[in-house]
Every structure is written in C-alpha cells, then in structure tokens.
MOPAC internal coordinates of N, CA, C and O (Angstrom, degrees):
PM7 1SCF
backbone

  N    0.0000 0     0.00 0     0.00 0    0    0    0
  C    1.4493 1     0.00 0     0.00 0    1    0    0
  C    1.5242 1   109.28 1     0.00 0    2    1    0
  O    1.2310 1   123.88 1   -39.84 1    3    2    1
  N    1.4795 1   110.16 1   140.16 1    3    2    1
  C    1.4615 1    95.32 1   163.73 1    5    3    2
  C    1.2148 1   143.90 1  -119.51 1    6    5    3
  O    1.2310 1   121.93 1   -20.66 1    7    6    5
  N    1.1860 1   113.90 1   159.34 1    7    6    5
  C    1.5927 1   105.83 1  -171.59 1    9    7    6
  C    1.7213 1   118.14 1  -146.46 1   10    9    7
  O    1.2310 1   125.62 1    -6.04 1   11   10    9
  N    1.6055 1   106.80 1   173.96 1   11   10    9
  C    1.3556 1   102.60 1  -150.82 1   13   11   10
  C    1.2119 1   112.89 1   -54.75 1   14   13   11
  O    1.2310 1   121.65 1   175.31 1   15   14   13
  N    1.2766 1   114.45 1    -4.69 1   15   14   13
  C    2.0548 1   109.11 1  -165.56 1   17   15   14
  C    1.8945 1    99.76 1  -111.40 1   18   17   15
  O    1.2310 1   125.96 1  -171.63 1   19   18   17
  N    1.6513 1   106.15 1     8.37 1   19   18   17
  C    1.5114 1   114.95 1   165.61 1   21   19   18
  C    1.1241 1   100.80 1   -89.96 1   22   21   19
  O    1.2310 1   124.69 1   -45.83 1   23   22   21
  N    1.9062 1   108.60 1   134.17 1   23   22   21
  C    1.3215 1   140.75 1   158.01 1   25   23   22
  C    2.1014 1   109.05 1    -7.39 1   26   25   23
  O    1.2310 1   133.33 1   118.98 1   27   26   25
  N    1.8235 1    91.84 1   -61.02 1   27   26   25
  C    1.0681 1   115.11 1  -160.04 1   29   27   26
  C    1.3988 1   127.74 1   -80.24 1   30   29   27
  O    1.2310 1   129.50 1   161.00 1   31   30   29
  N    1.7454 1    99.30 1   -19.00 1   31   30   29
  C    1.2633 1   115.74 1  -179.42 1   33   31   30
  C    1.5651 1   111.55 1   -19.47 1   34   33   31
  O    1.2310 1   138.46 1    89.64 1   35   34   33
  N    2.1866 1    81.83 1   -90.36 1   35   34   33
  C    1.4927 1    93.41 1  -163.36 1   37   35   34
  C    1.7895 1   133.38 1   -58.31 1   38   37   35
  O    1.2310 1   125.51 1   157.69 1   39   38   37
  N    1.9530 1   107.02 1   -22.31 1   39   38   37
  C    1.5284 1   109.04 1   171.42 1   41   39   38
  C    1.8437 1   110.00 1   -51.12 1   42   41   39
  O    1.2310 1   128.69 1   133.83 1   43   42   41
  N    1.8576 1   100.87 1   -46.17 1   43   42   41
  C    1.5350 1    98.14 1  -162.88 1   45   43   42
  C    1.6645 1    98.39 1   -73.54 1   46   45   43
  O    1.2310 1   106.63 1   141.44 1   47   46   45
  N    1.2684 1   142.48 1   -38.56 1   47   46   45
  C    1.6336 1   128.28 1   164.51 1   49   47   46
  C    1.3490 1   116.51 1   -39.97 1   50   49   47
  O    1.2310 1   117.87 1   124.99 1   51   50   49
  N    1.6297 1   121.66 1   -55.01 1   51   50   49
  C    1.2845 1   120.39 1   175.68 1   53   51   50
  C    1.8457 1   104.75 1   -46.29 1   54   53   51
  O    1.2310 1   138.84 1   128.38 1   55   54   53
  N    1.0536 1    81.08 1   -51.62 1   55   54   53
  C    2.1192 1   100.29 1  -169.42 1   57   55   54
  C    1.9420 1    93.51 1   -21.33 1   58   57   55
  O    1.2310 1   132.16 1   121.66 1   59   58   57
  N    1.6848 1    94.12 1   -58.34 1   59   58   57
  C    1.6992 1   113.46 1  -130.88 1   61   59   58
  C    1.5606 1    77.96 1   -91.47 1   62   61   59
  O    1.2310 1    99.38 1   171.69 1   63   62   61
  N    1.1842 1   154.77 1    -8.31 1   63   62   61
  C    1.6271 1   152.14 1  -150.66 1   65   63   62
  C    1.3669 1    87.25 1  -107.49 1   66   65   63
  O    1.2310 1   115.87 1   130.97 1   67   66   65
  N    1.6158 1   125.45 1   -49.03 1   67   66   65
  C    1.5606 1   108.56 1  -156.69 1   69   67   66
  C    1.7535 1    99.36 1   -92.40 1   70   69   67
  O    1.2310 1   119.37 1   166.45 1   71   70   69
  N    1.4585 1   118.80 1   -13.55 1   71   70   69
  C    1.2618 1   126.38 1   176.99 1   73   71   70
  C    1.9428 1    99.80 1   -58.57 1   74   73   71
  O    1.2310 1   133.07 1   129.62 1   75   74   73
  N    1.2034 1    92.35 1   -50.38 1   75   74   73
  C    1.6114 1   105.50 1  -179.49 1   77   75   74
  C    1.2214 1   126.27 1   -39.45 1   78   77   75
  O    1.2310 1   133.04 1   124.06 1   79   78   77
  N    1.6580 1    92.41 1   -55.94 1   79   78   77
  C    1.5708 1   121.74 1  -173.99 1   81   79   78
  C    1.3459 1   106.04 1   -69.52 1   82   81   79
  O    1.2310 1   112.57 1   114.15 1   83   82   81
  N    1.6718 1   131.64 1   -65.85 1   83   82   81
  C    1.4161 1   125.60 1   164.61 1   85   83   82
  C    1.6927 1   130.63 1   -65.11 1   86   85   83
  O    1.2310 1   125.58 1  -155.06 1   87   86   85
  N    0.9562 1   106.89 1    24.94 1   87   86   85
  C    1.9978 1   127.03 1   164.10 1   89   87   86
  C    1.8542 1    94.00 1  -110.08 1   90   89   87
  O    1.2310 1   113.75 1   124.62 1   91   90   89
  N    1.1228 1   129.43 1   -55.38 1   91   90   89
  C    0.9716 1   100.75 1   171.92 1   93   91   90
  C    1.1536 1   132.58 1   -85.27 1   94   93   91
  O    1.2310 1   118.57 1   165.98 1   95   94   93
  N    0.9694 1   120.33 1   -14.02 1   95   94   93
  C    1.9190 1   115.86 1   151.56 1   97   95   94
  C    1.2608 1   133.31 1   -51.97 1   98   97   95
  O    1.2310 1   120.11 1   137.28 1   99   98   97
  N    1.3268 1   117.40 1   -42.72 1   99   98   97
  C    1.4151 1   134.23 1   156.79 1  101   99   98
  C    1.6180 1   119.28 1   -45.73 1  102  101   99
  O    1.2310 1   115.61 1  -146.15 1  103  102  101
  N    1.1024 1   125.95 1    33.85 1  103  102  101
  C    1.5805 1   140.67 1   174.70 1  105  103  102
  C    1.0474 1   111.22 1   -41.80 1  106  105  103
  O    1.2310 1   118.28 1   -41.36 1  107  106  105
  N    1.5497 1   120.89 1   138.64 1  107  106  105
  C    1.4918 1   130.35 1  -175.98 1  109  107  106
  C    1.8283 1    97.38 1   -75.41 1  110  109  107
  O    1.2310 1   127.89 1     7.53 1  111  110  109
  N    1.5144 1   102.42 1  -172.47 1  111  110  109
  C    1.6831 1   104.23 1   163.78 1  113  111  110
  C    1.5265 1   113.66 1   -66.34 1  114  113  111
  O    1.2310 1   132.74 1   -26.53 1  115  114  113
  N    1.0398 1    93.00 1   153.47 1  115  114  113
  C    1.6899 1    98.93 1  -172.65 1  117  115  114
  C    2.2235 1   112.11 1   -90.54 1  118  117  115
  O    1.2310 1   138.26 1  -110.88 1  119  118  117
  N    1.2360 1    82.21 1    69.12 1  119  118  117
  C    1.4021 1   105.46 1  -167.29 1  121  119  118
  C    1.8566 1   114.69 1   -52.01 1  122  121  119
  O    1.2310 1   128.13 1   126.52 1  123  122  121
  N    1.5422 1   101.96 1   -53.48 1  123  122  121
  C    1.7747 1   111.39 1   150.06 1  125  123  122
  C    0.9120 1   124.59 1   -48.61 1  126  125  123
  O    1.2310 1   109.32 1   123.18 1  127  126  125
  N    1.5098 1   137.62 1   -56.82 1  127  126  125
  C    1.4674 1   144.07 1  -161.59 1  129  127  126
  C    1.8775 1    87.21 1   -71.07 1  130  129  127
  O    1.2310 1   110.42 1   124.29 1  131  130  129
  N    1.2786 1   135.61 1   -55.71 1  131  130  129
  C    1.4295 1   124.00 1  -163.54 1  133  131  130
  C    1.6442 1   105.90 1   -67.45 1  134  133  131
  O    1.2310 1   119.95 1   138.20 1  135  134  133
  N    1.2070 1   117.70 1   -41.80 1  135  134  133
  C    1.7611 1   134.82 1  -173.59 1  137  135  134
  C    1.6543 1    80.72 1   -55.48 1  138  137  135
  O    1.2310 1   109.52 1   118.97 1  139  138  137
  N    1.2843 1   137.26 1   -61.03 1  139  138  137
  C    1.1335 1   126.49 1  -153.26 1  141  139  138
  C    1.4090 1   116.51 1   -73.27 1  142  141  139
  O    1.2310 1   112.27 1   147.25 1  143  142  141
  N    1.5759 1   132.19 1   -32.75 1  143  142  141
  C    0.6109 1   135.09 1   170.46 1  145  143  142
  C    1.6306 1   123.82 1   -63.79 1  146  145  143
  O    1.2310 1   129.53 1   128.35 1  147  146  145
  N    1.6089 1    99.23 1   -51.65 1  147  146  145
  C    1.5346 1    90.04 1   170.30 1  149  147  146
  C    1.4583 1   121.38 1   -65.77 1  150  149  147
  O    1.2310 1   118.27 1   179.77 1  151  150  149
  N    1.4902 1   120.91 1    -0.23 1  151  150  149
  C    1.3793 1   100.44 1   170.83 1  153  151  150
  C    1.5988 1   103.02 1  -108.55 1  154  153  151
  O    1.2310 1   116.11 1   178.87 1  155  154  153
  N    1.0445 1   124.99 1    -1.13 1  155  154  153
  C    1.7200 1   115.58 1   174.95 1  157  155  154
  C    1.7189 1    90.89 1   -70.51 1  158  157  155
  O    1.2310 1   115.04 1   121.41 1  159  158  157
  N    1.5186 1   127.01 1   -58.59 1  159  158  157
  C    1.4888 1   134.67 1   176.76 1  161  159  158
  C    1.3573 1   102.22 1    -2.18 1  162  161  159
  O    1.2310 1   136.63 1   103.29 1  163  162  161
  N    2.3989 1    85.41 1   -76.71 1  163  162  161
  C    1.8063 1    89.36 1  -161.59 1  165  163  162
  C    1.8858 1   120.06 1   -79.29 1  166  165  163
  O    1.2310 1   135.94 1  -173.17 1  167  166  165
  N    1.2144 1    86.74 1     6.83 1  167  166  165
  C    1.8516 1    92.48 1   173.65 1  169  167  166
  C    1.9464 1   101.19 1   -82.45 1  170  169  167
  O    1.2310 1   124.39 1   124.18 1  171  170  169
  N    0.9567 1   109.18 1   -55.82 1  171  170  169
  C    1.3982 1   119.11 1   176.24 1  173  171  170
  C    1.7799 1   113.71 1   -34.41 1  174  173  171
  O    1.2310 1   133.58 1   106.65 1  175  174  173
  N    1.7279 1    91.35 1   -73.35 1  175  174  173
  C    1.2714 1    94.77 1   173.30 1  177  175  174
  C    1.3979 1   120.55 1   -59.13 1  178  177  175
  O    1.2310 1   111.74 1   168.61 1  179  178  177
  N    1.3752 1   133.16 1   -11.39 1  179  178  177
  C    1.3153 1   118.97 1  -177.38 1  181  179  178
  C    1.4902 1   119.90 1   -98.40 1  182  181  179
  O    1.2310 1   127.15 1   179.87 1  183  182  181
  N    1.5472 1   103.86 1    -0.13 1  183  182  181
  C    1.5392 1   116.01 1   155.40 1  185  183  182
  C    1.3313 1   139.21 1  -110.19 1  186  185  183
  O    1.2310 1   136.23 1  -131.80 1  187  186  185
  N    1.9509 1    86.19 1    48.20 1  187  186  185
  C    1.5093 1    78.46 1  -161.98 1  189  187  186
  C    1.5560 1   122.02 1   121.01 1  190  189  187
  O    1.2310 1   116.25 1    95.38 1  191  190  189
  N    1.4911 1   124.72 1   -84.62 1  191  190  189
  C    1.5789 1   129.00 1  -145.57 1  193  191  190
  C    1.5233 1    98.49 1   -29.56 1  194  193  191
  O    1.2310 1   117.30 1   121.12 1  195  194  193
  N    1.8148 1   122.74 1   -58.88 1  195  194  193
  C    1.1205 1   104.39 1  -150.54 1  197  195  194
  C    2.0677 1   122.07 1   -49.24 1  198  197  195
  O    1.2310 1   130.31 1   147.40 1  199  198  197
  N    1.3084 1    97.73 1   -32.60 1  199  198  197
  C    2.0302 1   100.89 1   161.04 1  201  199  198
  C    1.1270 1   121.06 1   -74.88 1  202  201  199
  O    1.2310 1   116.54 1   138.49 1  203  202  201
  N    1.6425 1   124.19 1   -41.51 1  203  202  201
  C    1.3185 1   127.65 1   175.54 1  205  203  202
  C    1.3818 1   139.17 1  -109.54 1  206  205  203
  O    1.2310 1   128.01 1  -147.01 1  207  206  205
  N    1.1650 1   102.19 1    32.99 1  207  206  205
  C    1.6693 1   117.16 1   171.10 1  209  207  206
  C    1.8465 1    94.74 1   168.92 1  210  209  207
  O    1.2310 1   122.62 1  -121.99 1  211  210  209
  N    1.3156 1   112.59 1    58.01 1  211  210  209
  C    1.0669 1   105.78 1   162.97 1  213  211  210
  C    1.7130 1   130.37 1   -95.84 1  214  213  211
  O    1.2310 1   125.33 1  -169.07 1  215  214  213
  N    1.0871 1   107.37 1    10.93 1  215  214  213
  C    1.8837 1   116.57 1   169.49 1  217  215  214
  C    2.0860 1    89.54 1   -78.22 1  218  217  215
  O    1.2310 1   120.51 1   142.57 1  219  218  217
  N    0.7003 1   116.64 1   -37.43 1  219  218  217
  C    1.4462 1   135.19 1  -165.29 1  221  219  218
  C    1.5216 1   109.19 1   -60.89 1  222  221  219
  O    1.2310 1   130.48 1   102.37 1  223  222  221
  N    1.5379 1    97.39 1   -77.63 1  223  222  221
  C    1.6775 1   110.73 1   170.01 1  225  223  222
  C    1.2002 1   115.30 1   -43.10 1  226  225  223
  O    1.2310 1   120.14 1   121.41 1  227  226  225
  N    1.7739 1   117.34 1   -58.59 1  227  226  225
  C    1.7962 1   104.58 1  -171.02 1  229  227  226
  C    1.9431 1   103.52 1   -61.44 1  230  229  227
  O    1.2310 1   125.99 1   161.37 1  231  230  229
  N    1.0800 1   106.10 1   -18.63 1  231  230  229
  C    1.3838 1    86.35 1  -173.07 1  233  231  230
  C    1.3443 1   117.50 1   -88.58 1  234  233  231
  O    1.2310 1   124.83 1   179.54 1  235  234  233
  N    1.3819 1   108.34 1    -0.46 1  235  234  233
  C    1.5079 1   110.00 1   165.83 1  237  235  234
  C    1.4084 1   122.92 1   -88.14 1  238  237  235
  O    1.2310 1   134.26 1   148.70 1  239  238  237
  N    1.5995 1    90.03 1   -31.30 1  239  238  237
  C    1.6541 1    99.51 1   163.08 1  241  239  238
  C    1.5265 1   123.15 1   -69.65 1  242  241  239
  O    1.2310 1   125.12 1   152.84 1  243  242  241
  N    1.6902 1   107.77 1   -27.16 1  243  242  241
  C    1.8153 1   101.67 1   169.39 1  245  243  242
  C    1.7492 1   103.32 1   -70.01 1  246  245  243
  O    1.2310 1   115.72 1   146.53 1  247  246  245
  N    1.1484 1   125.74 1   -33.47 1  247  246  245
  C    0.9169 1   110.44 1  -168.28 1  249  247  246
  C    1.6536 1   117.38 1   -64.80 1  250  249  247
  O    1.2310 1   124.84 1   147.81 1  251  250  249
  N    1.1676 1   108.32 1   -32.19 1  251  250  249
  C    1.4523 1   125.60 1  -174.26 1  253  251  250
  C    1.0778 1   123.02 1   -65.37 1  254  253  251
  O    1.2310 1   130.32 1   141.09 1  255  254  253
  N    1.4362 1    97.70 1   -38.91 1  255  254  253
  C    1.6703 1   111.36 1   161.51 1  257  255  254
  C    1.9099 1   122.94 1   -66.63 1  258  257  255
  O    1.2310 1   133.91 1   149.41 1  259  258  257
  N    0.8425 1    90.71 1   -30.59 1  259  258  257
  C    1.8599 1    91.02 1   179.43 1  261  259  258
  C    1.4400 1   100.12 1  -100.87 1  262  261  259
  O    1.2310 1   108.60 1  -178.94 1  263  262  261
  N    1.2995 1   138.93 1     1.06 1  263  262  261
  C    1.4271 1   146.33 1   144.78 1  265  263  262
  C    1.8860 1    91.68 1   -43.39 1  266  265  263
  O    1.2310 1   140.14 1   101.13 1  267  266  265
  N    1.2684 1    78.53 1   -78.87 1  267  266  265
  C    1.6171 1    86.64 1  -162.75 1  269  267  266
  C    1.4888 1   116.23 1   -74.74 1  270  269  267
  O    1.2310 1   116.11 1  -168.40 1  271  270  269
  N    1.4046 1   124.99 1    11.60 1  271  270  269
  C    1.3776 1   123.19 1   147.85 1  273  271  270
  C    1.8756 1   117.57 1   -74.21 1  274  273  271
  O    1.2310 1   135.91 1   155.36 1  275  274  273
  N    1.5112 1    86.80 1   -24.64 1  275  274  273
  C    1.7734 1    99.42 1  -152.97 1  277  275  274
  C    1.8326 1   100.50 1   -83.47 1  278  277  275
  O    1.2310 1   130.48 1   166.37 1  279  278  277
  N    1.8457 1    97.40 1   -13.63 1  279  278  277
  C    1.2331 1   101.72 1   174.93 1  281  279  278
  C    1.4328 1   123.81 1   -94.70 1  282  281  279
  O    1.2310 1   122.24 1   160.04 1  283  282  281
  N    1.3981 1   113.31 1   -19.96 1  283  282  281
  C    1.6375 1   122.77 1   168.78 1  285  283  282
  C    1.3812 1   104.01 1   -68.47 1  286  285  283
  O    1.2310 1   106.76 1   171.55 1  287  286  285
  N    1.2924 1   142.24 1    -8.45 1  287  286  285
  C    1.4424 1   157.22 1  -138.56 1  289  287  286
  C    1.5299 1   103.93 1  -126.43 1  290  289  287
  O    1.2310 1   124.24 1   140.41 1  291  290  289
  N    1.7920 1   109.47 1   -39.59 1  291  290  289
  C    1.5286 1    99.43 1   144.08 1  293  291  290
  C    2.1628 1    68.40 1   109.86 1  294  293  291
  O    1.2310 1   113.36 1   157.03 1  295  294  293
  N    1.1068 1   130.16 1   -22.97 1  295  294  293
  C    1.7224 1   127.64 1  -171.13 1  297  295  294
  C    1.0825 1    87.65 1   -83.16 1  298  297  295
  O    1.2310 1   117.84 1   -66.93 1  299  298  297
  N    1.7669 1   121.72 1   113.07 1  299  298  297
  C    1.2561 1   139.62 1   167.92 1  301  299  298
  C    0.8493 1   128.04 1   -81.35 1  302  301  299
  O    1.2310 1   119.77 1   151.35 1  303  302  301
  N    1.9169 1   118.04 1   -28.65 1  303  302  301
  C    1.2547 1   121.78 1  -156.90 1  305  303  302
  C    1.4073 1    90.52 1   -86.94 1  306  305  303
  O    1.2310 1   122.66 1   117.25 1  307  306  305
  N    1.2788 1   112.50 1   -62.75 1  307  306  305
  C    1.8460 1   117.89 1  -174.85 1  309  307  306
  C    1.4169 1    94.99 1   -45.08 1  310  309  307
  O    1.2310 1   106.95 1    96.89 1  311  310  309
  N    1.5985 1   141.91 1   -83.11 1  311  310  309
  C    1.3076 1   132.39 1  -174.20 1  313  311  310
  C    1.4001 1   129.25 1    12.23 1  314  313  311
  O    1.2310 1   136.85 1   118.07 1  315  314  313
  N    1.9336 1    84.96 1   -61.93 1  315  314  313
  C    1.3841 1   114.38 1  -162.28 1  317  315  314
  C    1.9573 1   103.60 1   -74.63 1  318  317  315
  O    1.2310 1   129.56 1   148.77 1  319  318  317
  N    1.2425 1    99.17 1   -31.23 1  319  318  317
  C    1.3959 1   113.93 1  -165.97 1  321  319  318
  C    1.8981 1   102.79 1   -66.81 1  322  321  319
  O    1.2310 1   126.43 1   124.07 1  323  322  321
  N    1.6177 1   105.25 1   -55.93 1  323  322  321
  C    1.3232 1   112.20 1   178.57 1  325  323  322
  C    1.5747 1   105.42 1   -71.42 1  326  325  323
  O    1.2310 1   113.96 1   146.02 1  327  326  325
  N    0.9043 1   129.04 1   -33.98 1  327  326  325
  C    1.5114 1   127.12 1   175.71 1  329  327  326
  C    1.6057 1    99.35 1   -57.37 1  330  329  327
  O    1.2310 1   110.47 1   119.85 1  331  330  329
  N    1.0708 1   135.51 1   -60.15 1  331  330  329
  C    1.6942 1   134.01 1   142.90 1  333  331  330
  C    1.3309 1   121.73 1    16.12 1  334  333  331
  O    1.2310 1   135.36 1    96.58 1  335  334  333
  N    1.4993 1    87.89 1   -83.42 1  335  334  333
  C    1.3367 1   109.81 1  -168.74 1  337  335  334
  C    1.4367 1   119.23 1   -72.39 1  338  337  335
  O    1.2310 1   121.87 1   145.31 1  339  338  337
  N    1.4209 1   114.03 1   -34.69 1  339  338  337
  C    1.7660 1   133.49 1   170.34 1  341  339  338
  C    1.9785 1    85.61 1   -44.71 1  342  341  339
  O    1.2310 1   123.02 1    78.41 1  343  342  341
  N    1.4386 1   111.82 1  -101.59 1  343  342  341
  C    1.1977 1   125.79 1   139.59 1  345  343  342
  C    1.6203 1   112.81 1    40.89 1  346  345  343
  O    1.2310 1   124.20 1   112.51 1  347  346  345
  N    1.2578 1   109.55 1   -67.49 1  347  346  345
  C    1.7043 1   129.87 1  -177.79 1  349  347  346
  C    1.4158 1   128.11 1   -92.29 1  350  349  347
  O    1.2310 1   135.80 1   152.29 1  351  350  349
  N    1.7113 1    87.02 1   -27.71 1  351  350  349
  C    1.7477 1   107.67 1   167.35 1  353  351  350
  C    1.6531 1   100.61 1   -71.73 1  354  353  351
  O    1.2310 1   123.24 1   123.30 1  355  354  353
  N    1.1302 1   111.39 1   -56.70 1  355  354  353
  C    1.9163 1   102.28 1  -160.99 1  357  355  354
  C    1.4968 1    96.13 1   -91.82 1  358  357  355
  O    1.2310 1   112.85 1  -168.87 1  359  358  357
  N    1.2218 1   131.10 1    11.13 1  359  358  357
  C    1.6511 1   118.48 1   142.57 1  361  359  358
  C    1.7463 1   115.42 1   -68.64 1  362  361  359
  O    1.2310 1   133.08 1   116.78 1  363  362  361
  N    1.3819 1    92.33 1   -63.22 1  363  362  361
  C    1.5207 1   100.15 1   163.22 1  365  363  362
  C    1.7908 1   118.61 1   -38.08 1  366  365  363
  O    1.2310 1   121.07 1   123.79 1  367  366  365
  N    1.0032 1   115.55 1   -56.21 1  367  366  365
  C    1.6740 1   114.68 1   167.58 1  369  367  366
  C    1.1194 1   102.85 1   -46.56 1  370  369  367
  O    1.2310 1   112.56 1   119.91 1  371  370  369
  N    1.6283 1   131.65 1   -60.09 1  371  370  369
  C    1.8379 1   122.45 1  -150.27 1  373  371  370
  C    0.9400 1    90.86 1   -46.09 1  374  373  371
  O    1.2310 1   119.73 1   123.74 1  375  374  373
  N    1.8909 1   118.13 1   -56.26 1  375  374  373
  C    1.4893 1   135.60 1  -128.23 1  377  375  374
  C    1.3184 1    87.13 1   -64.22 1  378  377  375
  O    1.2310 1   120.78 1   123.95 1  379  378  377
  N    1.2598 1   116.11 1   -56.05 1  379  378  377
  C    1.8840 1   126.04 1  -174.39 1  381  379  378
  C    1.2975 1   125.70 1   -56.07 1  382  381  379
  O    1.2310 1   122.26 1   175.85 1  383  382  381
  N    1.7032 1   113.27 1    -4.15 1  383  382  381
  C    1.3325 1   130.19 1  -130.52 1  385  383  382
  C    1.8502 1    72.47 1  -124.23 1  386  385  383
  O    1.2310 1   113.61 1   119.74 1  387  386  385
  N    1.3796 1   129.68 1   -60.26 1  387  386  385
  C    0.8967 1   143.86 1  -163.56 1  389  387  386
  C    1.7718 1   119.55 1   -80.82 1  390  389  387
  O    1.2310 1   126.72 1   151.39 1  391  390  389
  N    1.5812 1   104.68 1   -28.61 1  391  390  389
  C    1.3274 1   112.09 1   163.05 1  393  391  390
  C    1.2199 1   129.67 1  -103.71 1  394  393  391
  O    1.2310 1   121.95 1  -154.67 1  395  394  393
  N    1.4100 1   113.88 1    25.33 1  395  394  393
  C    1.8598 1   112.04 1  -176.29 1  397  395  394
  C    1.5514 1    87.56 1   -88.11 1  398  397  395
  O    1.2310 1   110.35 1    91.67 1  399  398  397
  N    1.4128 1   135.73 1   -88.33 1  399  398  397
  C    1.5038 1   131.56 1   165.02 1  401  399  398
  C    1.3237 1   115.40 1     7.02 1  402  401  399
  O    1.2310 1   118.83 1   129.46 1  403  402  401
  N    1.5947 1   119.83 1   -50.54 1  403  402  401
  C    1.8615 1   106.38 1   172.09 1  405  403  402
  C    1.6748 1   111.36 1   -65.12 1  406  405  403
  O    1.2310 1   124.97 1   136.09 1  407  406  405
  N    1.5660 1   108.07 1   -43.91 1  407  406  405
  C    1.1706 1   119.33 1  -168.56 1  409  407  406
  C    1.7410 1   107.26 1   -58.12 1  410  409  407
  O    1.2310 1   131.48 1   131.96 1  411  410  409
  N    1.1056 1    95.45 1   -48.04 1  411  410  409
  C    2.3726 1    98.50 1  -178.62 1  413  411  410
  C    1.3811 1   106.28 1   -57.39 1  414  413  411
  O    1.2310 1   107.18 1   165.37 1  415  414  413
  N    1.6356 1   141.49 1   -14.63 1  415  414  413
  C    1.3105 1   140.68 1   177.40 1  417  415  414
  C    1.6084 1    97.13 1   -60.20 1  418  417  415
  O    1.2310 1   120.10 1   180.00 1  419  418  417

C-alpha cells in the first residue's frame, strides 16, 4: 500500500491527477449543447423571430449549421462552442421576438 512517507507515493498521485485531468478533457460530442440549441431555434421561431428578429434567427441557424459540420469533423470543443452561440442567437431572437409589439405602440 502506499503512503505519504513511500518513495512512490507522490510520482503515482501526480501519475493519477493528470490521468484525471486528460479524461476530462477528452469530451464526448456535445450532444446537450446542440439539443439545446435546436430547440431555443424552434421556440424562437414559433414566436415569431422569423418576421421579428429575423437577421437574428438565420444567424443562429448559421451557427447551428457549422455546429454540426464541426461535429462530423469529430472538433467537439468548437461544436460545442457554436452550438452556444446558435443557442444565444435564437434566445436573442425570442427576446426580440417578444419585444417588437411593445416597440410598434
């Protein structure tokens, strides 16, 4: 067994910390981050964005699309990143989607 006053201790902790550290780096596809985005999209679009914040929507929809190029491509992290941003774009639409009607008063 080992312990702190073994030779071996501290190399095999270091050992097992960076094993740790590169398992979680190694991230699967970012399977949530895309699900989310395509449904902020069709929430967006169904209030609207495509008339009232549609500079907004396609760009959440470009984004969504090179999400999912970036994921056939096997680059998870970016994927995950533009899936994000898709994601942030058609929040941004609802929001716009939901305040043009105050704005026409």
């Amino acid at each position: 067994m080992l312990h702190a006053n073994n030779r071996m201790f501290w190399p095999v902790c270091c050992a097992a910390i960076v094993v740790v550290v590169l398992l979680g780096a190694c991230a699967g596809p970012p399977l949530q981050a895309m699900s989310d985005a395509r449904q902020m999209i069709a929430v967006a679009a169904a209030a609207g964005a495509d008339s009232k914040a549609p500079e907004r929507l396609q760009a959440a929809r470009g984004r969504l699309r090179e999400a999912e190029s970036l994921l056939m491509n096997g680059d998870y992290k970016a994927a995950k990143t533009a899936a994000s941003d898709a994601r942030e774009q058609a929040s941004s639409a609802l929001v716009m989607s939901h305040d043009a009607p105050r704005r026409e008063r």
